[in-house]
N, C-alpha and C positions, 0 to 999 in steps of 0.2 A: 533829827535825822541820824544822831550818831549813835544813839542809846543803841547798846546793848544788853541781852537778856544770857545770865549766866546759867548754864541748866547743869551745870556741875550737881547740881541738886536731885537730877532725876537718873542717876549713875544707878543706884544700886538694883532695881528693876532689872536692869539689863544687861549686868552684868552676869544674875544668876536668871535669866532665862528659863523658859518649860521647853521641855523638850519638841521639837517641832517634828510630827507627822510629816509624809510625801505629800497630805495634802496641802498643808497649813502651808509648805516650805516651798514646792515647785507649783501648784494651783492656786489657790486662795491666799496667796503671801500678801502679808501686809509690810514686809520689810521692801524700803526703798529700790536696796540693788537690786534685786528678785525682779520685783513689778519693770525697772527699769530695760531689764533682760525681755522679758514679757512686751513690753511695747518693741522691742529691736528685731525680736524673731515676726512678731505679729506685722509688725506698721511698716518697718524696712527690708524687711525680707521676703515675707509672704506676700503682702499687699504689693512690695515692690516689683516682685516678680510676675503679679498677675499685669500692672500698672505697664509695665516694657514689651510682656507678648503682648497683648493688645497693639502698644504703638509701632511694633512690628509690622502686624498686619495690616495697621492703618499703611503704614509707609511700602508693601507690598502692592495692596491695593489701591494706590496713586502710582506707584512707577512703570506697572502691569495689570492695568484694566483690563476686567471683562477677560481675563485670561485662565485657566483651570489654572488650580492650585493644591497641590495635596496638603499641603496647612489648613488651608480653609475647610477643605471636605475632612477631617481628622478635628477640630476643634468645632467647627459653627454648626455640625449639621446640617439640618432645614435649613439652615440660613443660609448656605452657600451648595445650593444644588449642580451637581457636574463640577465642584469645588471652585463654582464663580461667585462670588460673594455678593449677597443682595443687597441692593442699595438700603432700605433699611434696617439692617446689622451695623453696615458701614457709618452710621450717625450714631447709633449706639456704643458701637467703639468710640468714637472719639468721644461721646458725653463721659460712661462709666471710667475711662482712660486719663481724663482731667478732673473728674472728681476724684481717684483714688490716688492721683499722684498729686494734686494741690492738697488736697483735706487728709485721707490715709498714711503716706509715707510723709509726706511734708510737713505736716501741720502736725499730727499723731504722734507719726513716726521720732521725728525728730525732738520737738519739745521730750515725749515719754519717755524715751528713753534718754536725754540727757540732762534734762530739767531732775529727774526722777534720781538720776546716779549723782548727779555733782551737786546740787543744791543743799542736802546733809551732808557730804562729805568736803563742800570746799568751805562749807560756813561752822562745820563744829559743830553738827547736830548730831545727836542718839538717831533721828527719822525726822519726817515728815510729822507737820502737824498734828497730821490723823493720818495715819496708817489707813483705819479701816476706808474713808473714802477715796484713799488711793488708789485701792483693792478697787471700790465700788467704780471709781473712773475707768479702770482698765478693762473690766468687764462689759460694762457700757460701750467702753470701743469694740472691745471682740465682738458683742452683739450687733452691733454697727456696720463691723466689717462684713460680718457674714449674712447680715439682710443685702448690702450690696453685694455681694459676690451671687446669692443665689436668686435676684432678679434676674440673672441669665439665665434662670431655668424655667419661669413662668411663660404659657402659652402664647401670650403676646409680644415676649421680648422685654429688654432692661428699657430702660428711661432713653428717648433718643432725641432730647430737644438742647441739647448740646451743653459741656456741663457748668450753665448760668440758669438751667434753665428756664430760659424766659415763657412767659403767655405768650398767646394763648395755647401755644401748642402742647405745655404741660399743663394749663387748666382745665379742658376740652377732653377728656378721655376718648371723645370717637375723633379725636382728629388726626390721628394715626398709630398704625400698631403699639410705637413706643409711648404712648401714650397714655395705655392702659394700668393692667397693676402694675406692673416692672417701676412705672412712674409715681406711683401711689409707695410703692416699697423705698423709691429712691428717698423720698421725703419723710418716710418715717426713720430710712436709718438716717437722714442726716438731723433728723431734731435727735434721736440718741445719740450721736455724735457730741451734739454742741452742749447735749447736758456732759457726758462726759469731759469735755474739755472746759468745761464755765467749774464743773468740781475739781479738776485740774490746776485750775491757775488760780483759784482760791485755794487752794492746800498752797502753792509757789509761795503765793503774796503772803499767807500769813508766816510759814516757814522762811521765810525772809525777815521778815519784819523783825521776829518775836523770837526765835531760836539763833541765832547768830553767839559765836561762841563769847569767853570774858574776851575783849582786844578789839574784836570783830567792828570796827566802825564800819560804814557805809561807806567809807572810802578807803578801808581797806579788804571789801569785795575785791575778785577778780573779776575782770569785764565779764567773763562769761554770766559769771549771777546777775552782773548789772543788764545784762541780755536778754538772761530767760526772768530776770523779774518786770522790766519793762514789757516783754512779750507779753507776760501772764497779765498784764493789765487792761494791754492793749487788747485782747482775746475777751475780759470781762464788760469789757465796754461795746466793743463791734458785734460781739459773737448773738447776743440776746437780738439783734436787729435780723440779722439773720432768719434766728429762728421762730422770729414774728411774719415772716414771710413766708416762710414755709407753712405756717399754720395757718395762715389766709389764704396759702394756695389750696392747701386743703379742703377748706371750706367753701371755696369756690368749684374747687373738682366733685367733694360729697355731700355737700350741703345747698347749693343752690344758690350759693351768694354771687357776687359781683364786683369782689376789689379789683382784679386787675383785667376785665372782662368788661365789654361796651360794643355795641353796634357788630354782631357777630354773623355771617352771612357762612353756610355749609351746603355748594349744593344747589344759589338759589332760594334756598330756607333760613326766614329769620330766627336765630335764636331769640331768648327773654331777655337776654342780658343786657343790662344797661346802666349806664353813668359810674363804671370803673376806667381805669388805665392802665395798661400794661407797662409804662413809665414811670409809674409807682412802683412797680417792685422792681425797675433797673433801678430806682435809686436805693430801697431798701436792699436788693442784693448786694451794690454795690460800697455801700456804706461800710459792707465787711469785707467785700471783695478787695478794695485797694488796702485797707490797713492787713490783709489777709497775705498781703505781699511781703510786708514787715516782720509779721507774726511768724511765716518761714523765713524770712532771710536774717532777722536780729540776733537767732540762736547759731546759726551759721558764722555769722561774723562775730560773735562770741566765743563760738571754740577758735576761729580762728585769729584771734589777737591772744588765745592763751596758748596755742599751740608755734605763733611767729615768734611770740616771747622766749616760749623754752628752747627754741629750735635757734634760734638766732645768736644766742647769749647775751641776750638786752632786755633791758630795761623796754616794755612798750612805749611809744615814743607818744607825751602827751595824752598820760591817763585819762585826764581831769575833761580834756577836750573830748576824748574818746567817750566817755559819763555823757557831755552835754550834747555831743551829736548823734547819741541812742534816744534818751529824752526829746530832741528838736524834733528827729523822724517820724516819733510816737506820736507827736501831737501833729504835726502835721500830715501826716500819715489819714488821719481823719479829717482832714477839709480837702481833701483832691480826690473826690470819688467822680466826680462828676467829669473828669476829663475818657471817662468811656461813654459816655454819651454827648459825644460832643454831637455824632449825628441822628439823634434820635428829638430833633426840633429843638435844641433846647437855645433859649434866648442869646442871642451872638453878645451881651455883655456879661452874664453870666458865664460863657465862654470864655469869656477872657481873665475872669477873674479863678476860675476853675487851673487856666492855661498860666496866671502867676503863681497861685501856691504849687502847682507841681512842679516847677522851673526850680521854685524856694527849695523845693527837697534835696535839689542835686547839690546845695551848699554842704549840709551835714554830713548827705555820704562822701562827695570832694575829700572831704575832712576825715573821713575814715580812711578813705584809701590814701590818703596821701599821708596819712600817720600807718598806714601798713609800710609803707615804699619807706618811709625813712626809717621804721625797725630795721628794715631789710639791708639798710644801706650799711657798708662797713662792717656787719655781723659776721659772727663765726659760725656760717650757717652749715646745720646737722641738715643736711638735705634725706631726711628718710621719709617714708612713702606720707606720714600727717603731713610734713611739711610741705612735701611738694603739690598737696591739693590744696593745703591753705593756700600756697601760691597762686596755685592754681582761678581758685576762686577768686583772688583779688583784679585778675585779670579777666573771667568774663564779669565782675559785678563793673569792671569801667567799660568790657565792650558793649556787653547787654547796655548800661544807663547809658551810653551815648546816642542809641537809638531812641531811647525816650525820651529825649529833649525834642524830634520829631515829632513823636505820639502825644507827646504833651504839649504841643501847642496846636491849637486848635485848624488854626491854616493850612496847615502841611499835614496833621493827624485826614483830614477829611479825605486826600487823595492816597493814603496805604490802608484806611481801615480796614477792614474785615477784608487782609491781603495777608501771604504768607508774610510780611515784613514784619507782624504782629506777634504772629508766632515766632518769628525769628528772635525777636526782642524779651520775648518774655520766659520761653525757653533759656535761653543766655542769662538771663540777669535773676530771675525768678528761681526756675529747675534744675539747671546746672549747677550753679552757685550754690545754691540750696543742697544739692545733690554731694559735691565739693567738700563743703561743710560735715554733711556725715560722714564720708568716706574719712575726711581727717580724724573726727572726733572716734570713729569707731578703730582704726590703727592706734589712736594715740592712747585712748582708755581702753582697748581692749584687753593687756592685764590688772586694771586693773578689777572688770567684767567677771575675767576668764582664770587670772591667776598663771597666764600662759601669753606668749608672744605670736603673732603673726608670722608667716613668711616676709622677708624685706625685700626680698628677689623677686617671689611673685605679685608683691604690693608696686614694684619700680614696674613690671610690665603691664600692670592694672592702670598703673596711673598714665603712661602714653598713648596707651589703647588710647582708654577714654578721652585725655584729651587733644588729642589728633582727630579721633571720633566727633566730639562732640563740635568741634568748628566744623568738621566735615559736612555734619549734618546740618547746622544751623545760621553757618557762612553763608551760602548760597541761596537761601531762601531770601534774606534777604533782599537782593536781583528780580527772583522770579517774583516777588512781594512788588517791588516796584515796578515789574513790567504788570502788575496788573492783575494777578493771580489770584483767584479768590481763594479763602481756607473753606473748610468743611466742604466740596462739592466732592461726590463720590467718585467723579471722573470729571475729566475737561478734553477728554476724546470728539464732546459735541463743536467745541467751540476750536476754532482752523487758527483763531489769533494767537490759542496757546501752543502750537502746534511744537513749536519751538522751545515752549518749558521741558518736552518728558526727556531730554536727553540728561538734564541738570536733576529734574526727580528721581531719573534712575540710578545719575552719580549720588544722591542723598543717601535713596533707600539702601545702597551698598554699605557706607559710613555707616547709617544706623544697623546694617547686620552688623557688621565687624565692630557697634559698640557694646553689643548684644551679648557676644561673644567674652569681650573681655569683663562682664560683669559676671559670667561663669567662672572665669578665673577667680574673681573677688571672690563668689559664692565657696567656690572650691577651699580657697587659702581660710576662709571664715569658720567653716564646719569643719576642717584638716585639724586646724589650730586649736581649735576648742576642747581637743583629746589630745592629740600628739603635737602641740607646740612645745618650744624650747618652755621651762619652767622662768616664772618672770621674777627679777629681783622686785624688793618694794619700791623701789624709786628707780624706774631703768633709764627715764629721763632727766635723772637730776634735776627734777623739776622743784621749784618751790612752796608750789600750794597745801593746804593741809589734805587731802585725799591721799597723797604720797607718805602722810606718817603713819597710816593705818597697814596693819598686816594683812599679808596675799591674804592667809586665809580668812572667809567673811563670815561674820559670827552678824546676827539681830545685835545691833547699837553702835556697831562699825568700831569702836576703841574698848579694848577689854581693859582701862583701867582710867585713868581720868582724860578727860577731855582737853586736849593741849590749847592753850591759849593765845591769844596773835600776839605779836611786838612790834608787827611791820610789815611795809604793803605786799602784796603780791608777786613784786618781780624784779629784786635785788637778785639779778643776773650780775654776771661781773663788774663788781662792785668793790674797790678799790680798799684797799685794807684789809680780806679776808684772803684765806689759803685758799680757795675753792672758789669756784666762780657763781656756783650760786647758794644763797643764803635764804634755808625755809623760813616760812612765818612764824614759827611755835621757837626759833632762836631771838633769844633777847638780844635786845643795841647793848653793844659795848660801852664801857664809861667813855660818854665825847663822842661817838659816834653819832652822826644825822638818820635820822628817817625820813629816804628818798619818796616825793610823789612827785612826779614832771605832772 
């Protein structure tokens, strides 16, 4: 586990470079930072902006049913005639709207671009394993992305079976408009998706393994690589189950088969289909689905124990622990899928046993967040805009998982399922957190991105919006969750018992415009900065990792001379015997000096 690979050897290639073409350098780049930039504009920006108007208009069209809209008539078309939105648009939103913000910004989003920028820069790499299927990964996403985005323009509509999509209603092509090819499109970008990402996290794992600089032990990673390497592992093992399902759905929709299809009545009319179940592909789905929760959140809580550390001036408190509670998640992580089907028949001891390992998971994260809380404790904390969404995030990942000690147990899950409480919970601990995570990670490395600093003023007003905003919106559902509330219904105008939710819908959909709002700002301080920010020193956080010994300007091989070497762990923050409070890795121990790992 400690071996290190010294690549001081592969220096001189990349030192005297070919001259890079507009294409080689901003298109077809096969350097880390480049592609990394590439997934940030593509998976968190673009995709994340189509991912929020959508849940916009979802949250419109719950708090003001069945009422003209000039949004609707200016975006949907057809689909919202007299600008009332038709019920099925409105499931299509919310499928495309969870697939592009679990799978596009989250999953993409987040890994590509920061798996992509730190993993040769915090380990002492010239690049990525392979360049060129890095290239070949991000293209796959982009192709990915834009088969789901132009499913909204096919005559039948995008995919609208919600975005798990279960059978039969995405197997059955006549069984309703979203049904058709929009459905057929969905499935094909998402098996290019998982190829992109299965080439993804085999470029992580071997660039991890095998390029780690001379020093570089595996316990002298910063959490973050221990993040995005467990991520990447955890994505090579779920992600193929996945896309074994989608290609049975397939064949079930244009081939005539029967996995997940049995006893099918349209109409009166018997279908052929026989001796599948639709419960085979909840467990196939889901097998990636709960470690899919991991997969966004492990890279999250990786920038942010590297971003508590520099902001704090501490030591992270209980590295070692930090290591085995990434590790414990990963593996457990895959034996608790089944607690989404608690009511989908499945056997009440099987239930319980689904309902102990997911209780087990709340140990490790316990242990993360309670090693966040004691960085925190006593620090000289730099509260600038990373820091306060790390903070941020450590607080909805305890409020979000308190809810799922509910969800996860099988007695109590049965009476809020498929209720707003679900959505409240997983929003909170899943999207937001996740969401958190990037906003940190993109303030705290954006010179080193951009070569230029952020607004601090507009990043402090970004960060209350939001998270004022984001309990606004997701506080309160859980209430109407518990009173009973179903998710995905296009209206509950039918039903007198809810009568009493839309005053608490209306107070939502307010919060989520005015969360809306202040992600304009973010957008605005992000494209501002990128030309006209303040110029960024090399090191503006006095941080210690090696990315910070590299110069602003970014040359193909990231050090124009040799490769600095580790001496020591990652976060000798004020550290007792030195004039400075923090001490990089590429500085040697002093004669008698210890080398701290808690």
């Amino acid at each position: 586990m400690s071996a290190t690979v010294d690549t001081h050897g592969h220096d001189d290639h990349d030192v005297h470079h070919h001259k890079e073409t507009f294409i080689t350098k901003y298109i077809f780049s096969q350097d880390h930072k480049m592609i990394a930039k590439q997934y940030l504009i593509t998976g968190v920006i673009v995709m994340g902006i189509i991912g929020i108007m959508m849940s916009l208009m979802i949250r419109m069209q719950i708090a003001w049913p069945e009422e003209p809209n000039v949004v609707f008539d200016a975006l949907l078309g057809k689909w919202a005639p007299d600008g009332v939105m038709d019920a099925d648009i409105y499931l299509a939103l919310v499928t495309i709207h969870g697939t592009i913000m679990v799978f596009f910004v989250l999953t993409a989003g987040l890994s590509g671009t920061f798996s992509n920028l730190l993993i040769p820069l915090q380990l002492g790499a010239r690049d990525m394993a392979s360049g060129f299927l890095n290239m070949i990964s991000y293209w796959l996403f982009f192709l990915s992305s834009l088969l789901m985005v132009l499913s909204f323009f096919v005559e039948s509509g995008p995919a609208a079976a919600g975005w798990t999509i279960y059978p039969p209603l995405s197997a059955l092509p006549m069984a309703q408009p979203g049904s058709g090819s929009g459905m057929t499109m969905w499935l094909v970008s998402m098996a290019i998706f998982i190829a992109s990402s299965l080439l993804g996290s085999l470029n992580y794992i071997v660039t991890v393994i095998n390029l780690r600089t001379k020093g570089m032990s595996m316990t002298r990673m910063p959490l973050t690589i221990w993040a995005f390497f467990v991520t990447a592992v955890i994505g090579v093992i779920s992600f193929p189950v996945l896309l074994s399902a989608a290609l049975l759905l397939i064949m079930d929709r244009s081939f005539g088969t029967s996995f997940f299809l049995s006893d099918i009545f349209i109409q009166g009319e018997v279908l052929h289909y026989q001796g599948g179940s639709p419960v085979l592909y909840e467990h196939l789905f889901w097998f990636l689905g709960h470690p899919e929760v991991y997969i966004v959140l492990l890279p999250a809580l990786g920038i942010t124990s590297e971003v508590i550390a520099t902001n704090a001036r501490k030591p992270i408190f209980g590295y070692r622990a930090m290591i085995m509670s990434i590790l414990a998640i990963a593996f457990l992580s895959t034996i608790v899928w089944g607690h989404h089907m608690f009511i989908s028949g499945m056997n009440p001891f099987l239930g319980s046993v689904f309902t102990f390992t997911t209780l087990l998971i709340a140990i490790p994260s316990a242990v993360k967040a309670f090693n966040y809380i004691t960085t925190l404790w006593k620090g000289n904390l730099q509260l600038n805009p990373a820091m306060l969404f790390s903070i941020g995030l450590v607080s909805t990942f305890i409020t979000g998982g308190l809810t799922g000690i509910i969800l996860g147990d099988s007695a109590l899950d049965i009476n809020v399922h498929d209720t707003y409480f679900v959505v409240a919970h997983f929003h909170l601990v899943m999207g937001i957190s996740a969401l958190y995570g990037v906003f940190a990670g993109v303030y705290h490395w954006f010179p080193k991105m951009f070569g230029r600093m952020m607004n601090k003023n507009l990043g402090y007003i970004h960060f209350w919006l939001t998270a004022i905003c984001a309990y606004g919106v997701f506080f309160p559902m859980h209430f109407i969750g518990m009173a009973g509330l179903p998710r995905r219904y296009y209206t509950n105008s039918n039903f007198p018992l809810f009568d009493d939710t839309i005053d608490t819908q209306q107070l939502i959909t307010i919060f989520a415009l005015a969360a809306g709002v202040a992600q304009l700002i973010f957008l605005w301080n992000f494209l501002y900065s990128i030309f006209y920010g303040k110029k960024a020193e090399k090191n503006p956080w006095r941080s210690t990792t090696l990315e910070w010994t590299t110069e602003v300007k970014h040359i193909h091989g990231n050090w124009e001379g040799d490769i600095p070497h580790v001496y020591r762990w990652p976060y000798d923050y004020s550290k007792p015997g030195h004039d400075v409070d923090f001490v990089p890795q590429n500085v040697p121990l002093y004669e008698g000096e210890e080398e701290l790992q808690h």
